[in-house]
C-alpha positions as CSV (number, residue, x, y, z in Angstrom):
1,X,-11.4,162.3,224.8
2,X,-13.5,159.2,225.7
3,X,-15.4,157.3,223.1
4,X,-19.1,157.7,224.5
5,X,-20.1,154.4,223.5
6,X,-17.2,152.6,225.5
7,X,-18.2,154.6,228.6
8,X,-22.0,153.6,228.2
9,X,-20.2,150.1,227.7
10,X,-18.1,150.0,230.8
11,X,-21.4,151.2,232.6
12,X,-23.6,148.8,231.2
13,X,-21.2,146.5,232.4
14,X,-21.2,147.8,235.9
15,X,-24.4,147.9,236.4
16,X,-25.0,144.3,235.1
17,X,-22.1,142.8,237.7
18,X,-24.5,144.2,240.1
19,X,-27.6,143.5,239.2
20,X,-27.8,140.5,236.6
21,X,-31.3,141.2,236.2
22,X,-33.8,144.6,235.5
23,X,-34.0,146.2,238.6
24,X,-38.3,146.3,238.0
25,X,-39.3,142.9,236.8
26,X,-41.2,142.4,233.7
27,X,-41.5,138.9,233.3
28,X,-42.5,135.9,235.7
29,X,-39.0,134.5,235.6
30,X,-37.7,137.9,236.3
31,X,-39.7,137.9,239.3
32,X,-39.1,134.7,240.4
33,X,-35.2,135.4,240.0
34,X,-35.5,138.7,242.1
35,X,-37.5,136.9,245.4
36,X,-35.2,134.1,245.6
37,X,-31.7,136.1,245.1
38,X,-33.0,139.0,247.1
39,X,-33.0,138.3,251.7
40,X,-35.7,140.0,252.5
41,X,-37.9,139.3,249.5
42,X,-37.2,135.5,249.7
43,X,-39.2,135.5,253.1
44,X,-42.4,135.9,250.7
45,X,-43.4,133.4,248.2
46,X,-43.9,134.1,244.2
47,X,-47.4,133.5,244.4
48,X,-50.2,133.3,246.7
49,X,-53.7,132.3,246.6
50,X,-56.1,135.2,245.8
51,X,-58.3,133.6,248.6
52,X,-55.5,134.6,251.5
53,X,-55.6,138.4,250.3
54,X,-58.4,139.9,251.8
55,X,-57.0,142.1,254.5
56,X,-60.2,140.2,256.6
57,X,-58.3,136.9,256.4
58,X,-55.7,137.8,258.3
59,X,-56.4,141.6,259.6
60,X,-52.6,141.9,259.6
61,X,-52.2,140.7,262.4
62,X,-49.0,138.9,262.1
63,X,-47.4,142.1,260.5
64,X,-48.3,144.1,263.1
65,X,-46.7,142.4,265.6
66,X,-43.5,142.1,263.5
67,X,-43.6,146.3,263.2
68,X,-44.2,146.5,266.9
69,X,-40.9,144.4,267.7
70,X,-39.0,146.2,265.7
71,X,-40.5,149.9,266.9
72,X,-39.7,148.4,270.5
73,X,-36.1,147.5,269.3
74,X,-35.5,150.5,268.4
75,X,-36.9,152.8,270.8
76,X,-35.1,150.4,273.8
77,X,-31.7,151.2,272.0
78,X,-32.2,154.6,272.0
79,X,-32.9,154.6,275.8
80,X,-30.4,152.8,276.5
81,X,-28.0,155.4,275.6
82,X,-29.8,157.3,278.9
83,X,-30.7,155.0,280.9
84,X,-28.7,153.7,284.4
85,X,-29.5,150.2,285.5
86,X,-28.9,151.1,289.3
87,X,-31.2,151.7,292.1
88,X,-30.2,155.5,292.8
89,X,-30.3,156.2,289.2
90,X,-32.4,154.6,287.2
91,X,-35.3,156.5,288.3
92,X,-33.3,159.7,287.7
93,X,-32.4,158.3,284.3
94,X,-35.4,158.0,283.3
95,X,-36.6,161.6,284.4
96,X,-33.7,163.2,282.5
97,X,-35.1,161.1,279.5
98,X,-38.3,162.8,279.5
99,X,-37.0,166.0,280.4
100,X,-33.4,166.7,279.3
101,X,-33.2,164.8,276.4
102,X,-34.8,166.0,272.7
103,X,-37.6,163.8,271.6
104,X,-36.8,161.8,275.4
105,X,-40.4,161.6,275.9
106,X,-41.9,160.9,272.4
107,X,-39.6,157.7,272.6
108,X,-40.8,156.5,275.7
109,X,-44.0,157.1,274.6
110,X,-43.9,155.2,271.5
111,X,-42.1,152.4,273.3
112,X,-44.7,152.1,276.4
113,X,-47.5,151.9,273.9
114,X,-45.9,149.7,271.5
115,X,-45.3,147.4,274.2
116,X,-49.0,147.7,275.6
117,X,-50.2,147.4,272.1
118,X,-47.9,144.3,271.2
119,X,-49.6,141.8,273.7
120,X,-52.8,142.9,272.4
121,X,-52.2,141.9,268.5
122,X,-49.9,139.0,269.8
123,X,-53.4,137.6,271.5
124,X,-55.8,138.5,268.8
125,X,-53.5,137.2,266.3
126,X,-53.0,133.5,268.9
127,X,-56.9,133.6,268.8
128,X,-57.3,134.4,264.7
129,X,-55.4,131.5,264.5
130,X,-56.7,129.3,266.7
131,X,-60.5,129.6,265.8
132,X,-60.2,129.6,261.8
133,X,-58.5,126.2,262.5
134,X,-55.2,127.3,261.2
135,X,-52.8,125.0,263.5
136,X,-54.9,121.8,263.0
137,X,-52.7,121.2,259.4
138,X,-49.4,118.5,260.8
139,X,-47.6,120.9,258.9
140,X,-48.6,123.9,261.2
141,X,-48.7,122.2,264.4
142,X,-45.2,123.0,265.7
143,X,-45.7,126.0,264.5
144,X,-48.1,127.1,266.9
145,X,-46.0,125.6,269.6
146,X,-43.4,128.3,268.6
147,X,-46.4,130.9,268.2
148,X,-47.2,130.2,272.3
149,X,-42.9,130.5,272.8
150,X,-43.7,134.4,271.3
151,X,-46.8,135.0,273.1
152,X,-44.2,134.2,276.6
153,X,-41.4,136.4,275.4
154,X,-43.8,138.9,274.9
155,X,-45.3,139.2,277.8
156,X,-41.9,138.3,279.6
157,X,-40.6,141.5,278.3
158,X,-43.1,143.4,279.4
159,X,-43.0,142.2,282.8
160,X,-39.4,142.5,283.4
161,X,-39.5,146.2,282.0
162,X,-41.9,147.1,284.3
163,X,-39.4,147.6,286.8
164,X,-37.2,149.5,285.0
165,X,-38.2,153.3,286.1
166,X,-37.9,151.9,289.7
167,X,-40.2,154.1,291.0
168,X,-43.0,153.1,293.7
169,X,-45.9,151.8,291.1
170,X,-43.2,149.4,289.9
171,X,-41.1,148.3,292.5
172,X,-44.3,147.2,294.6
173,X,-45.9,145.8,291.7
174,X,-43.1,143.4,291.0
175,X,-42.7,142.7,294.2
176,X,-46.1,141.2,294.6
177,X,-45.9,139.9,291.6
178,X,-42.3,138.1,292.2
179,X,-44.1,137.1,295.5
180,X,-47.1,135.2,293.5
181,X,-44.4,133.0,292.3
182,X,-44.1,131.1,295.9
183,X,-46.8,129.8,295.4
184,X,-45.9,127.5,292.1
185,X,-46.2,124.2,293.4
186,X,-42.2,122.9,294.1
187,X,-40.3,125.1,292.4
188,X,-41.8,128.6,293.7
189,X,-39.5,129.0,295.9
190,X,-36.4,128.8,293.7
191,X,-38.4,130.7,291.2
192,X,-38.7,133.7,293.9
193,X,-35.1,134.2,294.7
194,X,-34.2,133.5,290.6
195,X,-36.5,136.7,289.6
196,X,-35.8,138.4,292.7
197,X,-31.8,137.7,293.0
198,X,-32.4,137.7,296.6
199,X,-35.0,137.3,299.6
200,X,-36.0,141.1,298.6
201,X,-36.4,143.4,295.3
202,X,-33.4,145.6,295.2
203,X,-30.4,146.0,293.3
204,X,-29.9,142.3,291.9
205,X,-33.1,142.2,291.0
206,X,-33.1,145.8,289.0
207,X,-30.0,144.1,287.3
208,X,-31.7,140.9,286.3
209,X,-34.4,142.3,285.2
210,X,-32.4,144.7,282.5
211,X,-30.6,141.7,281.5
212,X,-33.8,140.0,280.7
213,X,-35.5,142.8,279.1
214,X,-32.4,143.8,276.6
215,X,-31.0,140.8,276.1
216,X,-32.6,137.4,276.5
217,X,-36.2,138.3,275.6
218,X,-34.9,140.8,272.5
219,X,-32.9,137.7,270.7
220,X,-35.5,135.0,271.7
221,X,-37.9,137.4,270.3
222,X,-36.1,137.2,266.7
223,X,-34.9,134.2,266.8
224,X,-38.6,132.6,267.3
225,X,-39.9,135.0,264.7
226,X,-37.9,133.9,262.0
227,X,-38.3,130.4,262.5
228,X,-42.0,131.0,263.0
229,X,-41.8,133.0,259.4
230,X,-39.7,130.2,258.2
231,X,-42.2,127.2,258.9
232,X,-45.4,129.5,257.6
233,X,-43.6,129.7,254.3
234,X,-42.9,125.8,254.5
235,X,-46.1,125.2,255.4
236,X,-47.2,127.1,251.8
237,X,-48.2,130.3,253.5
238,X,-51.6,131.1,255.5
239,X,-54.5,128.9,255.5
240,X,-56.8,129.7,252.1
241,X,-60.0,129.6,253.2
242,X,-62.5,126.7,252.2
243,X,-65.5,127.5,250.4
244,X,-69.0,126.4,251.4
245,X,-69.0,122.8,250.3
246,X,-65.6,122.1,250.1
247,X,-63.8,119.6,251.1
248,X,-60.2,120.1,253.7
249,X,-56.9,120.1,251.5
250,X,-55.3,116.8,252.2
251,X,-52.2,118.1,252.4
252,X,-51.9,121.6,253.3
């Protein structure tokens, strides 16, 4: 029979090759260990000013628009499993979705809004930023360069999935859409027959625009994000608010 204290030994020792430290912090170091050794916690800092915690600062806004991506990922991969890319199916595709498939619908749903919902926070959050002054910083410029990248590949995704049920709202929105871009001034030609894959909307155009929406826009999406995530946590986090009086931080 096994000693009991050798087994709670050999456990102890198990659970310690794992986890080096408590699994619940008690201490400052503790908790300083456990957001730079863990990924996802090391995307937020130790501390931050108490200033920045109001949920008014902020309103979230940034956060939301990080759930939204991801609820859009995830809702596009399930639809994928359904969905044709090809003019005499995709709009049959997409009716089996809703009709044939459990929960079809409720996906759809959640990724139509999402999406709808996404370019709204994306601009409120653009604006929150802009008038509290929180680009001005050198440290935040480029940042906000990479915010109006986002803001793009947002609304690029939406347009290019707009097509995708291929039914009449959207193929003759996109077309006049695709046929506004003539009139850029010396490349609107080119840019037509790029978006278009032709003189007309049809089947290279269905198949671009997938492309775009699944692929491109998805991993320029993330990639953006976490370099935009990166330089706010360079830059020190959000803006703290001055009070009335006070002077701008030097370096912020």
């Amino acid at each position: 029979m096994q000693d009991p204290e050798s087994t709670a030994s050999l456990t102890g020792r198990i659970r310690r090759s794992i986890l080096r430290r408590p699994l619940v912090p008690r201490t400052d170091q503790d908790r300083k260990w456990m957001v730079v050794n863990w990924f996802v916690l090391h995307f937020r800092p130790v501390r931050v000013p108490r200033r920045t915690l109001p949920f008014t600062h902020t309103f979230g806004l940034g956060g939301m628009s990080l759930v939204l991506v991801v609820l859009l990922s995830v809702t596009g991969l399930l639809m994928m499993f359904v969905y044709e890319p090809s003019p005499e199916r995709a709009y049959q595709s997409v009716l089996a979705l809703e009709r044939d498939v459990g929960f079809g619908g409720f996906v759809r749903a959640i990724h139509h809004w999402s999406a709808n919902l996404l370019v709204v926070v994306a601009l409120l959050h653009l604006m929150r930023v802009f008038f509290t002054g929180g680009f001005r910083s050198p440290s935040r410029q480029f940042n906000w360069v990479i915010g109006l990248c986002l803001l793009f590949f947002v609304l690029a995704s939406n347009f290019t999935g707009y097509l995708l049920p291929w039914d009449q709202l959207s193929y003759w929105a996109v077309t006049v859409s695709t046929a506004m871009a003539a009139y850029v001034p010396f490349i609107g030609g080119w840019l037509e027959g790029f978006m278009r894959g032709g003189s007309e909307v049809g089947r290279a155009t269905l198949i671009i625009f997938y492309a775009l929406h699944t692929t491109l826009a998805p991993v320029a999406l993330f990639v953006l994000m976490g370099f935009h995530f990166f330089r706010v946590r360079k830059a020190r986090g959000v803006v703290v608010p001055r009070g009335e009086g006070e002077a701008p931080d030097p370096n912020p």
